[in-house]
C-alpha positions as CSV (number, residue, x, y, z in Angstrom):
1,X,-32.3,-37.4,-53.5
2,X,-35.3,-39.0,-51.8
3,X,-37.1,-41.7,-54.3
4,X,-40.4,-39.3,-54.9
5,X,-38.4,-36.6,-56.0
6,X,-37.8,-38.4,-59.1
7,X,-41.4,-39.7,-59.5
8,X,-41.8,-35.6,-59.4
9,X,-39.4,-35.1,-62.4
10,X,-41.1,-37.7,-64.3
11,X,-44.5,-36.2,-63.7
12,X,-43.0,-32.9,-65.2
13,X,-41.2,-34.2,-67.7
14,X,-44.3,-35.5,-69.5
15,X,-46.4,-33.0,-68.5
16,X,-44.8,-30.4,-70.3
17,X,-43.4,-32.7,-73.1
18,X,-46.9,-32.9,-73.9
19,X,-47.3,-29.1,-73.6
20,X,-44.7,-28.3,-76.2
21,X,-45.9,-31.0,-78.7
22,X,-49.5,-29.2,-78.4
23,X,-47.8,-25.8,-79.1
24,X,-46.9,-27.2,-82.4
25,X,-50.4,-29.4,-83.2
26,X,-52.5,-26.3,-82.6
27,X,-50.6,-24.1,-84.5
28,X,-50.8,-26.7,-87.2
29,X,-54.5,-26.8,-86.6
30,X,-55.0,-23.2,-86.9
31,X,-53.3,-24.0,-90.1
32,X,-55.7,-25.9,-91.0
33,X,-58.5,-23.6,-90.1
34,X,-57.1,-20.8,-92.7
35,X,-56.6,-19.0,-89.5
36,X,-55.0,-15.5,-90.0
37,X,-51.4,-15.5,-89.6
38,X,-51.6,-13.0,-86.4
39,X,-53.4,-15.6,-84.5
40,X,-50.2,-18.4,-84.3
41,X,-48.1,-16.1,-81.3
42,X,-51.3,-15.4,-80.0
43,X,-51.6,-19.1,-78.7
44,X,-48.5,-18.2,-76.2
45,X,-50.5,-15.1,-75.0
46,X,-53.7,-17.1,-74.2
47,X,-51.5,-20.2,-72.6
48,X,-49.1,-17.4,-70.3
49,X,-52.0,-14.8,-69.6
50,X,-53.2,-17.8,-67.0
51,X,-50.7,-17.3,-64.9
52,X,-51.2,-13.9,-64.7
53,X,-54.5,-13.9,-64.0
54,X,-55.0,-16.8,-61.6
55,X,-52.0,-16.2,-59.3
56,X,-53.9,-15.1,-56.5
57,X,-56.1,-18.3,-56.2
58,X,-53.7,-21.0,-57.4
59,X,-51.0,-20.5,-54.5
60,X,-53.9,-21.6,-51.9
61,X,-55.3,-23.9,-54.2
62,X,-51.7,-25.8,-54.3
63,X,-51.5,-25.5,-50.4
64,X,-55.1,-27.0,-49.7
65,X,-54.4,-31.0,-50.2
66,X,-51.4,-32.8,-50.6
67,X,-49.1,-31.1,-54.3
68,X,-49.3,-34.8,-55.8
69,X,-53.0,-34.5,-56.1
70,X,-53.0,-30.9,-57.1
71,X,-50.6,-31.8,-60.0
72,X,-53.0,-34.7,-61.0
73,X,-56.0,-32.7,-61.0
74,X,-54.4,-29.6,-63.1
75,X,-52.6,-32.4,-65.2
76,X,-56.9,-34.0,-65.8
77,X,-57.4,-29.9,-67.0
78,X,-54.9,-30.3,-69.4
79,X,-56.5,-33.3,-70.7
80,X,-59.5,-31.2,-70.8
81,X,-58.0,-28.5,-72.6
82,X,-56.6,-31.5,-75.3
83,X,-60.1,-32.8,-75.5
84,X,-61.7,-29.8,-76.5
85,X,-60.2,-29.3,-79.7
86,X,-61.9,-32.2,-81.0
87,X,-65.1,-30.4,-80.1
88,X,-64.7,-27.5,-82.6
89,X,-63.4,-25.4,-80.1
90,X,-61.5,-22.5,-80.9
91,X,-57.6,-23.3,-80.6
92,X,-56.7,-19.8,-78.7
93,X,-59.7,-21.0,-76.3
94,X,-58.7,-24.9,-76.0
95,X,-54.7,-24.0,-75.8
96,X,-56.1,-21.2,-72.7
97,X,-57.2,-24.0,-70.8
98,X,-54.3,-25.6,-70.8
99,X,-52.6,-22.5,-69.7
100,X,-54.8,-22.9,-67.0
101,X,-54.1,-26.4,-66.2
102,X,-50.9,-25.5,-65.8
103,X,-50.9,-22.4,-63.8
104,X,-52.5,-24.0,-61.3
105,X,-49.6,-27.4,-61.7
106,X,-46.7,-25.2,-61.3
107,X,-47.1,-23.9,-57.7
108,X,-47.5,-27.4,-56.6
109,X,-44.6,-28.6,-58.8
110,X,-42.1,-26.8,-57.4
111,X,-43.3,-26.1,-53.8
112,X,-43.4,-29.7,-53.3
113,X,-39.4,-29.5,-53.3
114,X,-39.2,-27.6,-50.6
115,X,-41.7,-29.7,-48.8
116,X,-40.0,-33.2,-49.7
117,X,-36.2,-31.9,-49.3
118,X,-33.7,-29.7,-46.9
119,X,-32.4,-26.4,-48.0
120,X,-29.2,-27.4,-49.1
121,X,-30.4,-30.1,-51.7
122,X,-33.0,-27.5,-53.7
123,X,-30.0,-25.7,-56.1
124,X,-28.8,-29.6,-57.0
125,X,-33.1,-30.5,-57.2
126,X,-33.7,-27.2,-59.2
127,X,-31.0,-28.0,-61.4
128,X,-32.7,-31.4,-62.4
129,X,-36.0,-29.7,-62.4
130,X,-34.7,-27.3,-64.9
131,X,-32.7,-29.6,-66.9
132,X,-35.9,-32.2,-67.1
133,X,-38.0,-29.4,-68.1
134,X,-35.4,-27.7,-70.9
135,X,-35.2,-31.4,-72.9
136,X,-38.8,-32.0,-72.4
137,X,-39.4,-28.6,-74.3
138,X,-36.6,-29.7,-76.9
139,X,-38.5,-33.2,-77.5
140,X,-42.0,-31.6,-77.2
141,X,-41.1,-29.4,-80.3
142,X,-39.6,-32.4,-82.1
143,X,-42.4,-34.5,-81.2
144,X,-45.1,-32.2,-82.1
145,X,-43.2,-31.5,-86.1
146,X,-43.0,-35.2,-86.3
147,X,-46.7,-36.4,-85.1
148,X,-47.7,-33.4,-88.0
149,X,-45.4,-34.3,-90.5
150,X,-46.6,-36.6,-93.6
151,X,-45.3,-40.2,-93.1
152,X,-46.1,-40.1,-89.3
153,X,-49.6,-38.5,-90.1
154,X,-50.7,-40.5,-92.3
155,X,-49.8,-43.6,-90.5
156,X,-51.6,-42.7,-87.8
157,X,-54.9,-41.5,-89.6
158,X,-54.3,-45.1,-91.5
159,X,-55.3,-46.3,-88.1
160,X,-58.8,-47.2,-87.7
161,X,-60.3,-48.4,-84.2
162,X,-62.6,-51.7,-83.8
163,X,-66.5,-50.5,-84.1
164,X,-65.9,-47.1,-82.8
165,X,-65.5,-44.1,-85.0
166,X,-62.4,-41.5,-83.6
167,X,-63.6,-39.0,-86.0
168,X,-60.2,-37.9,-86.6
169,X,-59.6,-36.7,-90.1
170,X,-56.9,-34.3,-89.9
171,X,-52.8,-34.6,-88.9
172,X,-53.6,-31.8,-86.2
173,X,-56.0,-33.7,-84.9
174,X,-54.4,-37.1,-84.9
175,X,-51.2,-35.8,-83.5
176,X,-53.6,-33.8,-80.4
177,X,-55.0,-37.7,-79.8
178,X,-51.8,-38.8,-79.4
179,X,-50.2,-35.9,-77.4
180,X,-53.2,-36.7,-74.5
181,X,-51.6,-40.2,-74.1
182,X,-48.5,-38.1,-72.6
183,X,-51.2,-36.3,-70.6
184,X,-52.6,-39.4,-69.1
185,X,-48.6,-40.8,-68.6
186,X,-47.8,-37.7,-66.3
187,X,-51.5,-38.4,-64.8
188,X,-50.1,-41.8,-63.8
189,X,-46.8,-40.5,-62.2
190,X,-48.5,-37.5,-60.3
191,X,-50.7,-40.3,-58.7
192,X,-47.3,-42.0,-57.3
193,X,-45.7,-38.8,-55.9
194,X,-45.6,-39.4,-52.2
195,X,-47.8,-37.4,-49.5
196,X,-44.7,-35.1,-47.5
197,X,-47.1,-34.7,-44.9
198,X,-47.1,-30.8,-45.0
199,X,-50.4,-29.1,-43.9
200,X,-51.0,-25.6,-43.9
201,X,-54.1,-24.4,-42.3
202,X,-57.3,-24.1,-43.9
203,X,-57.3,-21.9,-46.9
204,X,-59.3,-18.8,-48.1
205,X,-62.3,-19.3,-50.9
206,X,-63.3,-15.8,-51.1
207,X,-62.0,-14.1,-54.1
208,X,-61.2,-10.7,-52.6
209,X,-59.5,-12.5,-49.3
210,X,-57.3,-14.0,-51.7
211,X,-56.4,-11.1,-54.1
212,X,-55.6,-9.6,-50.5
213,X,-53.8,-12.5,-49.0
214,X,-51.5,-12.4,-52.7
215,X,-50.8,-8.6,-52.5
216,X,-49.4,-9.2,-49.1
217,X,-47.6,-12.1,-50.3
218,X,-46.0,-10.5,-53.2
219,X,-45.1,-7.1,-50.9
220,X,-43.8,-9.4,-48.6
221,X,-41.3,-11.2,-50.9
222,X,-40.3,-7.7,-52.6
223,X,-39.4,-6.2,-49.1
224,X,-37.6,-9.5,-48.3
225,X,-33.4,-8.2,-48.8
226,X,-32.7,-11.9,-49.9
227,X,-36.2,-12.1,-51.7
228,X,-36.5,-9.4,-53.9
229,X,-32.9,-9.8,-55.4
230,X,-33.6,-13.6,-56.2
231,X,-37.4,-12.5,-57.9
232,X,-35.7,-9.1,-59.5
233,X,-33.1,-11.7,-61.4
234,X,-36.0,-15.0,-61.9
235,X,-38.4,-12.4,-63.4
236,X,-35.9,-10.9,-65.8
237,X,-34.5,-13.9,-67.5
238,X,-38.4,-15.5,-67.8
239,X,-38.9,-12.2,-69.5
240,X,-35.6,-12.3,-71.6
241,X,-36.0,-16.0,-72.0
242,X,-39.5,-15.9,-74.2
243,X,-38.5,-12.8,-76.1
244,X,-35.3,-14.6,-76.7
245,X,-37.5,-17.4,-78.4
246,X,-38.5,-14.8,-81.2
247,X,-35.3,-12.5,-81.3
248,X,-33.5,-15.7,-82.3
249,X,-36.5,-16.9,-85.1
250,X,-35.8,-13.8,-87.0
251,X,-31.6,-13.3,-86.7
252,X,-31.8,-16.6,-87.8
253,X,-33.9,-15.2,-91.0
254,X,-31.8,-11.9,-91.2
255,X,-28.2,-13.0,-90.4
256,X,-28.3,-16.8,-91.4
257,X,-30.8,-17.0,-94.3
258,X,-32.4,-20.1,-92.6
259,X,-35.9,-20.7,-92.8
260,X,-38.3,-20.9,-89.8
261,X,-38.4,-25.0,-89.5
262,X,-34.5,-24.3,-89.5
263,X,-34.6,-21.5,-87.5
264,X,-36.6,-23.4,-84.6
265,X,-33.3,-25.8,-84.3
266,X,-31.5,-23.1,-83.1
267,X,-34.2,-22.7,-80.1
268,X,-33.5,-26.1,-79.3
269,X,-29.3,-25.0,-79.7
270,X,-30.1,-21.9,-76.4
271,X,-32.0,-24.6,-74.6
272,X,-29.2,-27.5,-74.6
273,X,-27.1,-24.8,-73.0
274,X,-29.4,-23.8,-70.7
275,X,-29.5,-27.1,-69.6
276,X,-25.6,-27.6,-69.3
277,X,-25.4,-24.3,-67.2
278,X,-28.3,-25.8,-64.8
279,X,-26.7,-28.7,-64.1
280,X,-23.2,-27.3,-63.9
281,X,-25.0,-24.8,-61.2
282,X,-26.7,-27.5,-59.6
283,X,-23.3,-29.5,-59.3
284,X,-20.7,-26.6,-57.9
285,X,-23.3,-24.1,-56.6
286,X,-24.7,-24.9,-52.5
287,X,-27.5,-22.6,-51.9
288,X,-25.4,-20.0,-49.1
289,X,-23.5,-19.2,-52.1
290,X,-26.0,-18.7,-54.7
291,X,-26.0,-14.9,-54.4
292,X,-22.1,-14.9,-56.3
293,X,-24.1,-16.2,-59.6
294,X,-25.2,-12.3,-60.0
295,X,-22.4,-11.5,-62.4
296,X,-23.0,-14.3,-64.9
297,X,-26.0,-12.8,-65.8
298,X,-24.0,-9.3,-66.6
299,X,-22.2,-11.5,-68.7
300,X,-24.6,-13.1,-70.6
301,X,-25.6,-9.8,-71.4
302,X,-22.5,-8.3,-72.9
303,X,-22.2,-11.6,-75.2
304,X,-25.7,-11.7,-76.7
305,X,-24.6,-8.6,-78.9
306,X,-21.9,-10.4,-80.4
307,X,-24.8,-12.6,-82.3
308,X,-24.7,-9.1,-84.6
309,X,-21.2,-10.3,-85.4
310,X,-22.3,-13.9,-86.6
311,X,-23.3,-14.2,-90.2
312,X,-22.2,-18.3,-90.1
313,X,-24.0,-21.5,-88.6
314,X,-20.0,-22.7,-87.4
315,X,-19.9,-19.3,-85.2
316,X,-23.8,-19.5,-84.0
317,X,-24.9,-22.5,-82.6
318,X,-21.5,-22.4,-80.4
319,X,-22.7,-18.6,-79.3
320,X,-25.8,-19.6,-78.7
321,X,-25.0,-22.6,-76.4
322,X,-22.9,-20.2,-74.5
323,X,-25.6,-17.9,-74.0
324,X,-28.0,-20.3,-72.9
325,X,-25.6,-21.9,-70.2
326,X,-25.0,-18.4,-68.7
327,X,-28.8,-18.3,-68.6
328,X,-28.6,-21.6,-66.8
329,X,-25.9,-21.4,-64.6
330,X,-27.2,-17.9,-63.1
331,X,-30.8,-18.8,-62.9
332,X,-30.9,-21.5,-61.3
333,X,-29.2,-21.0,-57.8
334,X,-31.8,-17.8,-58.0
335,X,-34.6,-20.2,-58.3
336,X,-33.6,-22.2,-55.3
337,X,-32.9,-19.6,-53.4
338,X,-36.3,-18.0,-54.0
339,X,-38.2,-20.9,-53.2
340,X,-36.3,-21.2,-49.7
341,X,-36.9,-18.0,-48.8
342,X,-40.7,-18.3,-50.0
343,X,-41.2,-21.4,-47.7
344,X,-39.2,-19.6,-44.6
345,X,-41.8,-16.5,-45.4
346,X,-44.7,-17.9,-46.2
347,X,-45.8,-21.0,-47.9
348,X,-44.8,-23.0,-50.9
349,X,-47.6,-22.7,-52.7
350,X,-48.3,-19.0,-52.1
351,X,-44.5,-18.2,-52.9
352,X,-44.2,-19.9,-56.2
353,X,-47.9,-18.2,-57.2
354,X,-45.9,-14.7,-56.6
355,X,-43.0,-15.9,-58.5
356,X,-45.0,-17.3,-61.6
357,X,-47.1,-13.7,-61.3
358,X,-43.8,-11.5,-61.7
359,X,-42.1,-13.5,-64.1
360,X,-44.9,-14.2,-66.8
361,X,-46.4,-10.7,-66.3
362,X,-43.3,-9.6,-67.3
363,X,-43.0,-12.2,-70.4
364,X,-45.8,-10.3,-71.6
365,X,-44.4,-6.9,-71.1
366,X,-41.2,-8.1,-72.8
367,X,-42.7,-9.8,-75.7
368,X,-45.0,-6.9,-76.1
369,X,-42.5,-4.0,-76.4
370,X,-40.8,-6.5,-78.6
371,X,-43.2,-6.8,-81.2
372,X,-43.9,-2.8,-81.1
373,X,-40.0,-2.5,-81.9
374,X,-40.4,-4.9,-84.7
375,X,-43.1,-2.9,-86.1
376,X,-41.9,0.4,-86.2
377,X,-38.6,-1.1,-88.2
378,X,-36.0,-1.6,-85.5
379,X,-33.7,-3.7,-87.5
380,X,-33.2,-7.1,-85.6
381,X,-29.1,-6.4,-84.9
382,X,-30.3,-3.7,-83.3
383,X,-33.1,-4.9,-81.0
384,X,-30.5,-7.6,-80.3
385,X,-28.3,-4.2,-78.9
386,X,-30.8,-3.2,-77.1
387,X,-32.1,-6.3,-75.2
388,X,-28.5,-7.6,-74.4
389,X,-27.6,-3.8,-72.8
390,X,-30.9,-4.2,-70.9
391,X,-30.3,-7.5,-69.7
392,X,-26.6,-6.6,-68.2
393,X,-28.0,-2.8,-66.8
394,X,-30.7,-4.5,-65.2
395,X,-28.7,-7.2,-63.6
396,X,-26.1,-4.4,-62.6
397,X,-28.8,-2.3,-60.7
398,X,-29.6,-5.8,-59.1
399,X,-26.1,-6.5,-58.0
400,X,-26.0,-2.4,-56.7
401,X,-29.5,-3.3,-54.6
402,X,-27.5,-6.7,-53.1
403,X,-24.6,-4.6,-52.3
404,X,-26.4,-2.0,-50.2
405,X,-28.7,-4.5,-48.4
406,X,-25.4,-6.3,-47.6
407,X,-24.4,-3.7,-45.4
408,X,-27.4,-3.6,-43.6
409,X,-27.5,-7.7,-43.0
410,X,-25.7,-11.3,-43.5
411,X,-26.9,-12.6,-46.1
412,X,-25.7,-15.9,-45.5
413,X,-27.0,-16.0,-41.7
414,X,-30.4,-14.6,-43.3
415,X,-30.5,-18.1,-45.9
416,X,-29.7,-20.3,-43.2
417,X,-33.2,-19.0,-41.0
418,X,-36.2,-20.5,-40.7
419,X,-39.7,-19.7,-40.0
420,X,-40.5,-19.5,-36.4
């Protein structure tokens, strides 16, 4: 790998280290505020609604100057986002700006892999990307329960600065101070991440140009035969992944008796095997082959109903990690393969804006029909049922569409082309 690629890892890794540890501070601080108890998962809607919303204007935003200064300014709005909640500013509001700041990071992010390195290293760079991204949000969580628990909280509001009053009063508060420091780390990387010299011609301002421009972006990559089988399978697990986060919070409640700070562990349990399946992809999987993942994900699937089965902690944190490296192992080469044909189609910027549409508007369709299952008294075993049969139908009917646009082209010649 070429030395800026793992300036760009670093960048990321603190970046959304920090992002994760503020998850866990504002929640604290809406704690704090008496705030109701609805309000808590509605900090995850405000942060992912961004990318819903702004995916027709952050693609060409990412594309207009060099991605290591797009990641530093969006990493400066995160900052922004920190500093606001030391301004009495609603926690849904301050944690939405955020969400913004890192909309607009994540086309640059990962379209600058395609920029910086040849086709046939992006599953291996993926891999790492993923891998540096799942311990980051691991560590994030365990960083943000430590800054807020008591001895580290008080330690830190113990600390009084020279002649200038921080104003900081609460643990919330002193743990957000600290979190921007991580901010300001992944500012100092961004500002090291090499210029690849891409240049894309000059992009649109107008509003409606661009909503245009990203409906013929998006139709473009669905029509795509490699394309839309690589989106079809990177927006379902996003989906799957988030509503996975909360399916797993309350088996853990139902099945294992565990309380929520115990419960979280578990989170951290699916993510260590996501991480083992990413790098395991990224070490055994070349990019031509990527496509022969599809099955894992029917897999993973069928074995998420056998969490029903589990009423021990022996039995589920070895299930879980199993799960999570299916996740990994399939998702990846997808990812990679996406972003190739994105670049060969369009841009890097503009195909990773169409990728983070898809896959967080359909985090917020999962988690939605979700929560109305929870309310109307589906018991959790059997929302598990469910969303494991969906997962490996869904990923069936995806394999189906491969096999029937296989007979119409090669898919291996089509990965190995290039925009003319």
């Amino acid at each position: 790998m070429k030395r800026g690629f793992y300036t760009i890892m670093a960048a990321q890794f603190f970046s959304s280290l920090a992002d994760n540890a503020l998850l866990i501070a504002a929640i604290a601080l809406l704690i704090e505020m008496h705030a109701p108890e609805w309000m808590k998962p509605l900090l995850k809607l405000f942060f992912t609604i961004s990318y819903v919303v702004l995916a027709p204007f952050v693609g060409a935003f990412a594309d207009s100057m060099p991605k290591g200064r797009v990641m530093f300014v969006t990493n400066l709005i995160k900052v922004l986002g920190c500093a606001l909640l030391f301004f009495s500013v609603h926690p849904l509001l301050a944690y939405a700006v955020v969400g913004f700041g890192a909309a607009a990071y994540s086309p640059a992010k990962y379209g600058i892999l395609t920029e910086l390195l040849p086709p046939e290293q992006l599953v291996a760079a993926n891999g790492w990307i993923e891998g540096t991204t799942v311990s980051s949000i691991i560590l994030g969580t365990v960083l943000g329960g430590a800054l807020i628990s008591g001895p580290v909280a008080s330690r830190l509001l113990a600390m009084e600065m020279p002649i200038f009053n921080t104003g900081i009063d609460t643990p919330a508060e002193a743990a957000i101070m600290v979190i921007s420091f991580f901010y300001v780390i992944a500012a100092v990387f961004n500002l090291r991440i090499p210029d690849t010299g891409a240049r894309y011609p000059h992009q649109q301002s107008n509003p409606i140009t661009l909503v245009k421009d990203f409906a013929h972006c998006c139709s473009t990559l669905w029509k795509d035969k490699l394309g839309q089988i690589s989106l079809a399978v990177t927006t379902l697990f996003w989906g799957a992944g988030a509503t996975l986060q909360f399916i797993v919070l309350d088996w853990a409640k139902a099945a294992l008796d565990m309380p929520l700070a115990k419960a979280a562990i578990l989170q951290g349990v699916v993510a260590v095997g996501i991480a083992i399946g990413a790098i395991f992809a990224a070490k055994i999987i070349p990019l031509k082959r990527s496509i022969r993942v599809l099955p894992v994900g029917i897999a993973m699937g069928l074995i998420v109903p056998l969490m029903t089965l589990v009423s021990t902690v022996t039995w589920a944190y070895p299930l879980l990690v199993i799960v999570g490296a299916l996740a990994g192992f399939f998702v990846v080469p997808m990812n990679a393969l996406l972003q190739h044909r994105g670049h060969v189609l369009m841009s890097a910027g503009h195909s990773i804006a169409v990728q983070n549409f898809n896959e967080n508007l359909n985090i917020l369709f999962m988690l939605g029909l979700y929560a109305v299952l929870i309310k109307v008294g589906l018991h959790v075993n059997a929302v598990i049922i469910l969303f494991g049969s969906f997962v490996a139908v869904t990923m069936l009917l995806v394999m189906r569409l491969h096999q029937r646009n296989q007979r119409q082209f090669d898919s291996v010649a089509l990965i190995g082309e290039h925009k003319h």
